[in-house]
MMTF fields as JSON, N, C-alpha, C and O atoms, coordinates in Angstrom:
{
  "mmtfVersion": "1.0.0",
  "mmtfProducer": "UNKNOWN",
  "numBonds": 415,
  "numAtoms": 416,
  "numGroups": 104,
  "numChains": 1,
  "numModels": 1,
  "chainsPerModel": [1],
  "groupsPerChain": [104],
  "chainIdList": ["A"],
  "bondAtomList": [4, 2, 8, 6, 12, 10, 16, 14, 20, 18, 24, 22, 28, 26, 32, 30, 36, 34, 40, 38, 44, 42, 48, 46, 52, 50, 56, 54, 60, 58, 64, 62, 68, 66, 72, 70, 76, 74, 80, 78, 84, 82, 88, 86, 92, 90, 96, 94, 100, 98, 104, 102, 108, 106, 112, 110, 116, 114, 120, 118, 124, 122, 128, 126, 132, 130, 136, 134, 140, 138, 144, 142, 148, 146, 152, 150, 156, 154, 160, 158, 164, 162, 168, 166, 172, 170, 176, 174, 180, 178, 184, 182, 188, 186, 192, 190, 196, 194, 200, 198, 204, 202, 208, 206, 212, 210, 216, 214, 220, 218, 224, 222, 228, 226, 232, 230, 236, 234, 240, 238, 244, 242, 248, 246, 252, 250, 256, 254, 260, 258, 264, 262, 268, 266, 272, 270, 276, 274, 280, 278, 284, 282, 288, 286, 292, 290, 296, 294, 300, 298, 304, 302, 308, 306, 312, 310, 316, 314, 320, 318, 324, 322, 328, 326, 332, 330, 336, 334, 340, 338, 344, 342, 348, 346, 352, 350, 356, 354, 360, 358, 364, 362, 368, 366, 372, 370, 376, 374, 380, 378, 384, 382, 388, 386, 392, 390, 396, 394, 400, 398, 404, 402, 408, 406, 412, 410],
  "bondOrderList": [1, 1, 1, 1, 1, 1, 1, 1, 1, 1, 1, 1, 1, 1, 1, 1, 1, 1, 1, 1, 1, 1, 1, 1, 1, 1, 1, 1, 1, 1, 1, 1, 1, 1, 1, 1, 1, 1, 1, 1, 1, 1, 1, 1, 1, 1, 1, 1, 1, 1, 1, 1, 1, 1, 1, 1, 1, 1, 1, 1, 1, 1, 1, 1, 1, 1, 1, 1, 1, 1, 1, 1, 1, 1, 1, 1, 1, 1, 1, 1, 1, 1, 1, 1, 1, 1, 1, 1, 1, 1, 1, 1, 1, 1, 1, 1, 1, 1, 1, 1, 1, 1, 1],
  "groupList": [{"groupName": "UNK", "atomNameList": ["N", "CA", "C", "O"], "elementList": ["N", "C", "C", "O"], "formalChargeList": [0, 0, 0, 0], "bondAtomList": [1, 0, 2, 1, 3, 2], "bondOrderList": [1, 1, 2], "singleLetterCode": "X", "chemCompType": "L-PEPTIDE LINKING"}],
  "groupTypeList": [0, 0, 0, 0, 0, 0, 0, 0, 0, 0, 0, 0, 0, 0, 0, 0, 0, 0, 0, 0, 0, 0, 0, 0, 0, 0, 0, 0, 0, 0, 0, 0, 0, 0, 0, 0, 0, 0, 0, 0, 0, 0, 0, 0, 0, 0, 0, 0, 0, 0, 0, 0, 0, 0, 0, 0, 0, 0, 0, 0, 0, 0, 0, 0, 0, 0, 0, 0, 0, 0, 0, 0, 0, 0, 0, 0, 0, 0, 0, 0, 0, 0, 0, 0, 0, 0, 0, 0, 0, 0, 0, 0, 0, 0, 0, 0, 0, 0, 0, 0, 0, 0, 0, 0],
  "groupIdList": [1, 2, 3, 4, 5, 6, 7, 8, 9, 10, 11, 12, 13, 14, 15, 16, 17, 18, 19, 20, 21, 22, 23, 24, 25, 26, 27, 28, 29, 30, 31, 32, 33, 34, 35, 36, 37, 38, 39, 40, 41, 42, 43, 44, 45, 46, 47, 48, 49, 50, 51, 52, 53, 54, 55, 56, 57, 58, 59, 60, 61, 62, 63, 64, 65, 66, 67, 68, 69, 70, 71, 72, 73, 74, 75, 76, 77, 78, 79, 80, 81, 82, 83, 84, 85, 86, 87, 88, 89, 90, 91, 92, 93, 94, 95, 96, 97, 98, 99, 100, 101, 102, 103, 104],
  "secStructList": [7, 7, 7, 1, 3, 3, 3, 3, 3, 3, 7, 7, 7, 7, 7, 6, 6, 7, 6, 6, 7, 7, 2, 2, 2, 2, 2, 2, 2, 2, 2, 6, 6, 2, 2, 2, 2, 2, 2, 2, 2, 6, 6, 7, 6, 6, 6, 3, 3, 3, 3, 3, 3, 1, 7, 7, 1, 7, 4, 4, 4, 7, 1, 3, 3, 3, 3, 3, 6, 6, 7, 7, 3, 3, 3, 1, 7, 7, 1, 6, 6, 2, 2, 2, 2, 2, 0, 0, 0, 0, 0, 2, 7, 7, 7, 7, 4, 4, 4, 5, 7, 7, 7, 7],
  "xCoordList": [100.639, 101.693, 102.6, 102.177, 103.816, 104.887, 105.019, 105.031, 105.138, 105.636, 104.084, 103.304, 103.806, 102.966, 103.071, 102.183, 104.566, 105.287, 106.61, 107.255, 107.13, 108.512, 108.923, 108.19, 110.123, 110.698, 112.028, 112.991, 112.106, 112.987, 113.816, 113.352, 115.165, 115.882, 117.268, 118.124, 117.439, 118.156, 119.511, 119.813, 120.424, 121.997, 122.949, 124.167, 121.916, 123.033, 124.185, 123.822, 125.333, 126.675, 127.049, 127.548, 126.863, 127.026, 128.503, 129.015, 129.407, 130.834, 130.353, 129.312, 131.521, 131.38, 131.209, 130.758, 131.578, 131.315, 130.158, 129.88, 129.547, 128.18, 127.144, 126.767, 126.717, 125.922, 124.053, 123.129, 124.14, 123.229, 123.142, 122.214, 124.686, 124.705, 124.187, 123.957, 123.947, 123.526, 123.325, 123.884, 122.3, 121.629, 123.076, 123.337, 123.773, 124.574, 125.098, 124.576, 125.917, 126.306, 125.832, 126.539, 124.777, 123.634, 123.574, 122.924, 124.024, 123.828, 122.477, 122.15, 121.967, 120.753, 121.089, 120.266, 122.408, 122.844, 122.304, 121.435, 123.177, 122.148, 120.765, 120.141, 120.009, 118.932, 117.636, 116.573, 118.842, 118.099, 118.932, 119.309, 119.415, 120.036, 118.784, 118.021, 118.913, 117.259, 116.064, 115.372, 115.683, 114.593, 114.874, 114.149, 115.545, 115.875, 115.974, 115.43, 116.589, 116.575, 115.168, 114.635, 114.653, 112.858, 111.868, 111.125, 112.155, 111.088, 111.687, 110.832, 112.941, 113.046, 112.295, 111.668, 112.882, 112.282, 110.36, 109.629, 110.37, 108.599, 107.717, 106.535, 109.157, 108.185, 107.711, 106.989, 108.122, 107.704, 108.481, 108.095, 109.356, 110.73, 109.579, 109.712, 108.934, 107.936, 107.193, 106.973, 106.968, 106.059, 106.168, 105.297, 107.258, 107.851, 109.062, 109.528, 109.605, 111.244, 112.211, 112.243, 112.826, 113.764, 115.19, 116.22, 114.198, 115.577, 116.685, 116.784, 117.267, 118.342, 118.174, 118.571, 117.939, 117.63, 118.997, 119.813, 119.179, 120.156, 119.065, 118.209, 119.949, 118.942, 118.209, 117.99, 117.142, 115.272, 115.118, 114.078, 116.602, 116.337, 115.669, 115.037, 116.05, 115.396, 116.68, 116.787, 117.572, 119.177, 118.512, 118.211, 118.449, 118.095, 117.249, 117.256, 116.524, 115.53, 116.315, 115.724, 117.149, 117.308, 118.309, 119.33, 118.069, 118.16, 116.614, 115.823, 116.277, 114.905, 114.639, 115.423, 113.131, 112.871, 111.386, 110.763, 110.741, 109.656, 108.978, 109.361, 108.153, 107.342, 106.328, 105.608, 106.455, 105.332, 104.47, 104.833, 103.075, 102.576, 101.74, 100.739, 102.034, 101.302, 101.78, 101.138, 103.216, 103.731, 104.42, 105.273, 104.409, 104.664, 106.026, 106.718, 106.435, 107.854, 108.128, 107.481, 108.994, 109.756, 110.863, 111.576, 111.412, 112.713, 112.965, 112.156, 114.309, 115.025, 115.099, 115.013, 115.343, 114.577, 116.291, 117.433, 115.924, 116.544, 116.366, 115.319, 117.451, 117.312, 116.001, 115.135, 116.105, 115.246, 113.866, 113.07, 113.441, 112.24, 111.826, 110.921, 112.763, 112.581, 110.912, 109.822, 111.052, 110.158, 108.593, 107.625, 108.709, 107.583, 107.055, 106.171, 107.806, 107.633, 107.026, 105.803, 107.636, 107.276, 105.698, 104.73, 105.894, 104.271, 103.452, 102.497, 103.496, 102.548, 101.765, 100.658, 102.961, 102.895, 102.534, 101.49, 104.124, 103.851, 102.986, 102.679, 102.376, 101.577, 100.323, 99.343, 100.03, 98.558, 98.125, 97.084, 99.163, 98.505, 98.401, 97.808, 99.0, 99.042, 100.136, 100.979, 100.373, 101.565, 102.064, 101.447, 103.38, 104.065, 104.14, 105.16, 102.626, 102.719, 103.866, 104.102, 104.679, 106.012, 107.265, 108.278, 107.43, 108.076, 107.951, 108.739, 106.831, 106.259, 106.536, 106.141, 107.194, 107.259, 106.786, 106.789, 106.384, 104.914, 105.937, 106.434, 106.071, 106.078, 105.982, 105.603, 106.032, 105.527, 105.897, 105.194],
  "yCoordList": [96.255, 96.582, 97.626, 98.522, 97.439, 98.253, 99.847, 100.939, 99.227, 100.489, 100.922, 100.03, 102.001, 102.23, 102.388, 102.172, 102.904, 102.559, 102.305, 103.15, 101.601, 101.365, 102.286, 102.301, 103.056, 103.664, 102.999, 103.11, 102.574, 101.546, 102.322, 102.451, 102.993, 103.675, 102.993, 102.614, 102.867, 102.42, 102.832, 103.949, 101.892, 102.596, 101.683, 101.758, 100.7, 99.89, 100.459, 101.551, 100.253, 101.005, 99.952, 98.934, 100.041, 99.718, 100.069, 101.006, 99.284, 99.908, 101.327, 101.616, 101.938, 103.323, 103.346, 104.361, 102.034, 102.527, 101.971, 101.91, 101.573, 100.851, 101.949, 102.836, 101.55, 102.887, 103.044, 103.73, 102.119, 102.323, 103.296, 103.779, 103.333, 104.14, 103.681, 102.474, 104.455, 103.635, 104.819, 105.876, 104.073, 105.166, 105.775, 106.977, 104.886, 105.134, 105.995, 107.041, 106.321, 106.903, 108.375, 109.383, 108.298, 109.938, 110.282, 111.316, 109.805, 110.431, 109.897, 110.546, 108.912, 107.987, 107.792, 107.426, 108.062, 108.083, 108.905, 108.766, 110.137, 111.888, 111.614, 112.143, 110.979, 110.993, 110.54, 110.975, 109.13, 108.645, 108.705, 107.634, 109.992, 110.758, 111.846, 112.044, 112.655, 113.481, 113.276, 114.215, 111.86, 111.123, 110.961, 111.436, 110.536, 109.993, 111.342, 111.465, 112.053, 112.974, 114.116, 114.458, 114.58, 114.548, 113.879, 114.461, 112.395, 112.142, 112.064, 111.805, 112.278, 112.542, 113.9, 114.117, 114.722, 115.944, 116.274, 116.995, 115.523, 115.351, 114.188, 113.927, 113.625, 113.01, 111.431, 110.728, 111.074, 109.764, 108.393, 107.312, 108.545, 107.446, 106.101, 104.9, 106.451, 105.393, 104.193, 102.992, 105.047, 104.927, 104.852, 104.309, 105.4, 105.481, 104.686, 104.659, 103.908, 103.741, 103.465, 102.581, 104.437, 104.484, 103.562, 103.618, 102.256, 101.391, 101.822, 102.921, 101.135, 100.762, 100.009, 99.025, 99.587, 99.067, 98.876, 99.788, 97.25, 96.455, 97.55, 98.429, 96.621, 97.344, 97.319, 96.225, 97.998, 98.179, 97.935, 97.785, 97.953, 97.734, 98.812, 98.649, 100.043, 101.316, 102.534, 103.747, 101.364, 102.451, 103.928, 105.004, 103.714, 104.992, 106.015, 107.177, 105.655, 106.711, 106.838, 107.726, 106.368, 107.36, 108.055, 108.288, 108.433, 107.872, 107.174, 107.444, 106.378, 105.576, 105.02, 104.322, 105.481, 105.042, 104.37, 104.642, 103.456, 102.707, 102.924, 102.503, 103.432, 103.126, 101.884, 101.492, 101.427, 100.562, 100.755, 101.355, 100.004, 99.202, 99.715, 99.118, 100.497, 101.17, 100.772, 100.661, 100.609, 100.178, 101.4, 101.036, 102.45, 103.848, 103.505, 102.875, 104.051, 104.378, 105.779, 106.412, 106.249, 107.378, 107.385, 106.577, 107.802, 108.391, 109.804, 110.731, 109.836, 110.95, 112.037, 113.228, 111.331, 111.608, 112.709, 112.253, 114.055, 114.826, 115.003, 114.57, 115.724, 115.902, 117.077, 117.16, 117.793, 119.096, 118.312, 118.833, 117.039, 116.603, 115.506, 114.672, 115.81, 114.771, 115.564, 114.999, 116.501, 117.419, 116.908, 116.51, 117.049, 117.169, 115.614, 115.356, 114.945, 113.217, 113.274, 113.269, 113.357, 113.412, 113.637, 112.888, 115.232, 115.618, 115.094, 114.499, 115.109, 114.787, 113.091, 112.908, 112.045, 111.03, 110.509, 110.437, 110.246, 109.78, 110.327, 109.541, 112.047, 112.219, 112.373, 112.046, 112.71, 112.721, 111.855, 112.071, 110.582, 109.766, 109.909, 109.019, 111.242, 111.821, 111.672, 112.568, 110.383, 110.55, 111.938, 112.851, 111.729, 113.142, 112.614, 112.141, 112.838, 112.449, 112.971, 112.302, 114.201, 114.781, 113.645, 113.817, 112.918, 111.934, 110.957, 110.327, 110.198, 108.878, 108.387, 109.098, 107.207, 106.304, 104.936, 104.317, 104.765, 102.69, 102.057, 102.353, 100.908, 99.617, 98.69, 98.006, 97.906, 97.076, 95.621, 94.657],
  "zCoordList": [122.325, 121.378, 122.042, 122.773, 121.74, 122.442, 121.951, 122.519, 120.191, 119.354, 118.749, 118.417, 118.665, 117.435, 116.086, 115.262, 115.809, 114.461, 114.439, 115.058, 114.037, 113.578, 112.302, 111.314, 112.352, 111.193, 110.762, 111.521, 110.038, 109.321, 108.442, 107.309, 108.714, 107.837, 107.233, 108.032, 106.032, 105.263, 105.152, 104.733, 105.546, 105.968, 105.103, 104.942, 104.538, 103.783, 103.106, 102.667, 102.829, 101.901, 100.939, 101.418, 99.417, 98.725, 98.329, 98.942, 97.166, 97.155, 96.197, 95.607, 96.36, 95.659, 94.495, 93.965, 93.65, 92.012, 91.293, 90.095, 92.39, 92.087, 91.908, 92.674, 90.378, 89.618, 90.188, 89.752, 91.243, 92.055, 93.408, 94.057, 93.497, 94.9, 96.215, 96.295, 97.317, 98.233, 99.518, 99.809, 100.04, 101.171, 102.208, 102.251, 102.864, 103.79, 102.963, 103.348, 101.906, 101.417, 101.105, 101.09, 100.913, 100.784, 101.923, 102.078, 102.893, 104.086, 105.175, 106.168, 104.849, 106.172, 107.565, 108.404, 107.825, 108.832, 109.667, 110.527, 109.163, 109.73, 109.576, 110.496, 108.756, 108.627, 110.029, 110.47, 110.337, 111.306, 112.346, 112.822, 112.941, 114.112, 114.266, 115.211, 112.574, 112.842, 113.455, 113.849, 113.601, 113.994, 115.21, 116.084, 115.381, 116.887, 117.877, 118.974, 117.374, 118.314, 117.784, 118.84, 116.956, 116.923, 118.134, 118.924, 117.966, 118.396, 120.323, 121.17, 120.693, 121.827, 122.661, 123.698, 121.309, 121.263, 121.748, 122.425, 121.126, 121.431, 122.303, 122.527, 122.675, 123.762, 123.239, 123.946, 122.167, 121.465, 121.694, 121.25, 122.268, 121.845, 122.712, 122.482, 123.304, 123.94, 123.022, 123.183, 122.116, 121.121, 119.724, 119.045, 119.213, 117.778, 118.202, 119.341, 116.924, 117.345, 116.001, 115.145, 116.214, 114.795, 115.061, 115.733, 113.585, 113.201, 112.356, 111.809, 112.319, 111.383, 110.373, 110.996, 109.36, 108.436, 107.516, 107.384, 106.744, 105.942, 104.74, 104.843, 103.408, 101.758, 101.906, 102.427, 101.809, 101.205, 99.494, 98.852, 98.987, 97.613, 96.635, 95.591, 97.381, 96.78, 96.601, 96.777, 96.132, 96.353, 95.407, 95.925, 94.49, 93.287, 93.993, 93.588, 95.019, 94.914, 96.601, 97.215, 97.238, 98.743, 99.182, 98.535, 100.324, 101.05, 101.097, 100.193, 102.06, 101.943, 103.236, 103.879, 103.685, 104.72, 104.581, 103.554, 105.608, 105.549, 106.589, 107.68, 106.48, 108.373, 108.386, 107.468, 109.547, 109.908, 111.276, 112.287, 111.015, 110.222, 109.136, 108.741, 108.798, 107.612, 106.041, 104.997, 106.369, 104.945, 104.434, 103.624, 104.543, 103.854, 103.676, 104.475, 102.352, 101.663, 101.41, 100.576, 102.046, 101.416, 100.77, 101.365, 99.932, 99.409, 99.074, 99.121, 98.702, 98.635, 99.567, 99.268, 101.26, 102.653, 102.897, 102.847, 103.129, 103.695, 105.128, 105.609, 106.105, 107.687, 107.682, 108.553, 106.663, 106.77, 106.931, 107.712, 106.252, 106.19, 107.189, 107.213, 107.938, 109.335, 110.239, 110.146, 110.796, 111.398, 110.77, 111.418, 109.526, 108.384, 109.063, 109.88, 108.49, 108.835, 109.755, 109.618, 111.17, 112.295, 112.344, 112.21, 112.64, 112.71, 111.785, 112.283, 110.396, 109.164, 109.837, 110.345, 109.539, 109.392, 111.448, 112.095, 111.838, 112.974, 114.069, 114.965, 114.149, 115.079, 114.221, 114.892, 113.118, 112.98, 111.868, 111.247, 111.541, 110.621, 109.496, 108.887, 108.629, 107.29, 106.596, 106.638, 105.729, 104.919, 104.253, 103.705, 104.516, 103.823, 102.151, 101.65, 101.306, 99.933, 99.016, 98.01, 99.273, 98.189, 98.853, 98.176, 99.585, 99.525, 99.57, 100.275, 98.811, 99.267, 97.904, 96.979, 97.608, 96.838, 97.353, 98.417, 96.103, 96.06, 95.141, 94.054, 96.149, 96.106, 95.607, 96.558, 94.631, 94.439, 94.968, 94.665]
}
């Protein structure tokens, strides 16, 4: 296996008066610039690799990101909580539970 996780961040842009809103719009962009340059930071880009992601269908709750292969959902994903992610989740395997939203 190439990656050990894929991070799948949500950039879709919905139009502006759509009472759903939309990740690109909250800012997922910065979000997954935070990541990218994190996990350069630490040495991961080998091993982690932060997508780009169309809708996840979780406009309300994001910005919104997914990791795989674990399945994990986050929303309402700030740059400040990039770091957290990182270490919590991608180096020691511990979902960051204050941003984890399920799926169904």
């Amino acid at each position: 296996m190439r990656f050990r996780h894929h991070v799948f961040v949500c950039e879709n842009r919905r139009p502006d008066d759509d009472p759903r809103g939309s990740c690109g719009a909250k800012g997922s962009e910065t979000i997954r610039a935070a990541l990218k340059e994190e996990l350069a930071r630490r040495g991961l880009k080998k091993v982690v690799r932060a997508n780009v992601a169309g809708c996840l269908d979780a406009c309300a709750l994001g910005p919104t990101i997914v990791v795989y292969p674990e399945g994990v959902w986050y929303g309402h994903v700030r740059p400040e909580d990039v770091p957290e992610i990182v270490e919590s989740h991608l180096v020691n395997g511990v979902p960051v539970e204050r941003l984890r939203i399920f799926r169904e």
